[in-house]
N, C-alpha and C positions, 0 to 999 in steps of 0.2 A: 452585535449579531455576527456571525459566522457567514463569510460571503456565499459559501455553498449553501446556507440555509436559505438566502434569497432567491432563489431560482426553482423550478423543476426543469431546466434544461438537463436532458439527460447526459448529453456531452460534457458539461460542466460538472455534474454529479458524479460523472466516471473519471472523470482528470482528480478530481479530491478525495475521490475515496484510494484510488490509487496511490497517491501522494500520501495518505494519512495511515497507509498498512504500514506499522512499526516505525511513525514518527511521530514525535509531538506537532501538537496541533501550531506551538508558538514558530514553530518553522515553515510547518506547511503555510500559512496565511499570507506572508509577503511570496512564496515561490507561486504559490497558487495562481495571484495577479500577475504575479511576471511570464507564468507560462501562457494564460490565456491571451495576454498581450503579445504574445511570439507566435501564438497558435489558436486565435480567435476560434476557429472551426475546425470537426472534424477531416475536412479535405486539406486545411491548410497541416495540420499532422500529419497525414498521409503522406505529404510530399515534402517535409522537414529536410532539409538534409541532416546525418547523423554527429557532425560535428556541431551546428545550431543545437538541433536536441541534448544534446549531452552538457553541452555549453550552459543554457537555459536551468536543466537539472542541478548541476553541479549545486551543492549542500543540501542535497536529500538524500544519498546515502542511497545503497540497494539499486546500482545503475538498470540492472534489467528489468527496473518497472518501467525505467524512460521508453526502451524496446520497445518492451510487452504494449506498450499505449501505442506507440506507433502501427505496430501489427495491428491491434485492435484496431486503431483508424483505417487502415487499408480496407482490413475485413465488413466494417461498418458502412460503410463508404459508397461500397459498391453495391450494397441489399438494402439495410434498414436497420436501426437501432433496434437490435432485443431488447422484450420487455419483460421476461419470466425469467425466473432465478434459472432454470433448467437450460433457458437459451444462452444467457449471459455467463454461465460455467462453462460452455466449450469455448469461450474465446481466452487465448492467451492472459497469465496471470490473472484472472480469477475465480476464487475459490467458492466456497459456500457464502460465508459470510459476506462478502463483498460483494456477490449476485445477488442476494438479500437486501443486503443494503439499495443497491442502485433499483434495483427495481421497487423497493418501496418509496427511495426517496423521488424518485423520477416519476413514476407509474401508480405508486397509489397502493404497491402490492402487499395482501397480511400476512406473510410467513413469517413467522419469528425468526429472530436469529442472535447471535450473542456475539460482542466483546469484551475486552477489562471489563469497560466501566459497567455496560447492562448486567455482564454475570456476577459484576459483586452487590449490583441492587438484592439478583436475586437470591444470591446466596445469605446476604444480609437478612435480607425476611424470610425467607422458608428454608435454609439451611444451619441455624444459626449453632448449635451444636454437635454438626457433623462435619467429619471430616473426607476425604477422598470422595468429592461427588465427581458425577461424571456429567458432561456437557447433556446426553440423554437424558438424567433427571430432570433437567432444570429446563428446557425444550419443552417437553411433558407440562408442564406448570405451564411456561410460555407462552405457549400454544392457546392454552386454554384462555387468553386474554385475547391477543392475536385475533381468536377467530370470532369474538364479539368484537372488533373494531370495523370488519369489512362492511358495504352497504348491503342493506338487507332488511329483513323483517324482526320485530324481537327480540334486537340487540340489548346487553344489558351496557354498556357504553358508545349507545349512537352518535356524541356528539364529541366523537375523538378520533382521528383519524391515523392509520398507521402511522403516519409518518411525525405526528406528533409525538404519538405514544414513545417510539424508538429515539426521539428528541429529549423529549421528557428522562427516557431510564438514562440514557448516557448524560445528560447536566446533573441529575441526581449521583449518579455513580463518581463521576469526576467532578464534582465540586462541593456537595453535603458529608459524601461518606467517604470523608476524608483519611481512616483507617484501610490503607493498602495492605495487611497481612491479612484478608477475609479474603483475598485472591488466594492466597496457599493455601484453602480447604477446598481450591478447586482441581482435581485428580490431573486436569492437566498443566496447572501453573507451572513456569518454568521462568528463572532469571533469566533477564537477558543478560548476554558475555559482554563484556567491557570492551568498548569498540578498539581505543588507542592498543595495539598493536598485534589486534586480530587480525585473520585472513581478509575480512570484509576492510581492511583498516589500509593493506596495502595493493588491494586491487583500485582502492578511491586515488590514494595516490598515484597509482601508474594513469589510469584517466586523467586524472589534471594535470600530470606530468606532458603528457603529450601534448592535452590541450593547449598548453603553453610555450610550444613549439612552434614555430613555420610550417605553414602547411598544414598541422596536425597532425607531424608523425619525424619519428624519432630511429637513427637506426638498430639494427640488435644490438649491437655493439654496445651500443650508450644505453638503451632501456637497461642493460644484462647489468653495468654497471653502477647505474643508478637505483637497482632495486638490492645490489648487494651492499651499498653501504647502507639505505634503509635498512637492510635489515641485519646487518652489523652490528648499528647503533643500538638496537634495544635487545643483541643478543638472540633474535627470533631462531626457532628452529626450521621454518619455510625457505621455501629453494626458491629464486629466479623463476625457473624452468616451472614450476608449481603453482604460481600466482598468472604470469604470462600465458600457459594452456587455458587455467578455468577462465581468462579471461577471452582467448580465442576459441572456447566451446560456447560460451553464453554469446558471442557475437559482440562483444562491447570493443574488441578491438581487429583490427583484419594484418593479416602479415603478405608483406611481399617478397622480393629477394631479397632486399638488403633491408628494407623497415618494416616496423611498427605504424599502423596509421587507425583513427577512427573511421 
């Protein structure tokens, strides 16, 4: 069993689903336990320091979800955990589907919503010789399940619970229907890029670069050097100056006179 699948604590349901946007599940599992052991509660996130957090993160890849959860704790912190996908969208990093997600697995809530694995159930059964669907077709179907699961009168599947149901289509998706090209008959599938020695590839390096510093910070000097024989080595056409900016726009790193620091 999936440790987020033991709980409805909503906190714990929002630290996993963040963690598991654009990672496999085999990684998320041990970070998942080690984050909640660094960060038991929403209050103790809130006051993380940003070298702990990042430290904690490190081999999850896409550092500004570490942030973005931080921010969300701040936010959460001080009011009350949203419980409606509407609420749960205006907090930092997340989207549709991940408000969806958390509020059904936390809250109980029936709006449908889709990833890989649910949109290739769907596309499996009611798309099976079409190609270029779009996320709107398949919502449309979805729905129409979704809204027999909530409690009510008349249901035609009363004794299934959102939160199952959404259980159910993703172990179906990612573990029976084991043919992954039924994702490229969905209008938006898209490869992911090969991480080793993408943008994403040397901005994780400059983070662990520092982290492995004194202090947690390094001066320009040595970062500007350090990121230029990276990217020497594999011929990249990315600048120092290019990696080091997106990285002090997202906030992952802070600059002072003379250094680099988390």
């Amino acid at each position: 069993m999936l440790p987020w699948r033991n709980t409805r604590d909503p906190y714990r349901i929002l630290v996993s689903e963040i963690m598991l946007q654009q990672t496999q599940v085999t990684r998320v599992i041990p970070k998942y336990k080690e984050f909640l052991r660094a960060f038991p509660t929403l209050a103790a996130l809130a006051k993380a320091p940003d070298k702990k957090l990042l430290a904690v993160w490190s081999g999850l890849g896409y550092w500004r979800r570490a942030k973005y959860l931080k921010e969300t704790a701040k936010i959460l912190v001080k009011r009350f955990f949203f419980r409606t996908p509407e609420q749960l969208e205006r907090l930092p990093g997340i989207g549709p589907y991940t408000a969806r997600a958390i509020a059904c697995f936390a809250f109980g809530n029936n709006e449908a919503f889709l990833d890989t694995n649910i949109r290739r159930v769907y596309l499996h059964f009611f798309f099976k010789k079409k190609n270029n669907v779009s996320d709107k077709e398949i919502l449309a179907i979805a729905r129409e399940v979704t809204t027999n699961l909530c409690h009510g009168k008349k249901l035609k599947y009363p004794g299934i619970t959102p939160r199952e149901w959404h259980y159910a289509l993703f172990d179906y998706g990612a573990i029976v229907l084991k043919n992954k090209k039924i994702n490229r008959q969905s209008r938006h599938y898209h490869k992911q890029s090969k991480f080793e020695g993408s943008f994403r590839s040397f901005r994780t390096k400059v983070v662990r670069f520092i982290l492995g510093h004194a202090r947690d910070k390094v001066t320009h000097e040595v970062l500007k050097k350090f990121l230029e024989g990276e990217l020497k080595r594999i011929n990249s056409a990315y600048t120092p100056r290019q990696i080091i900016t997106a990285l002090l726009k997202d906030k992952l790193i802070k600059k002072s006179k003379r250094c680099y620091l988390l």
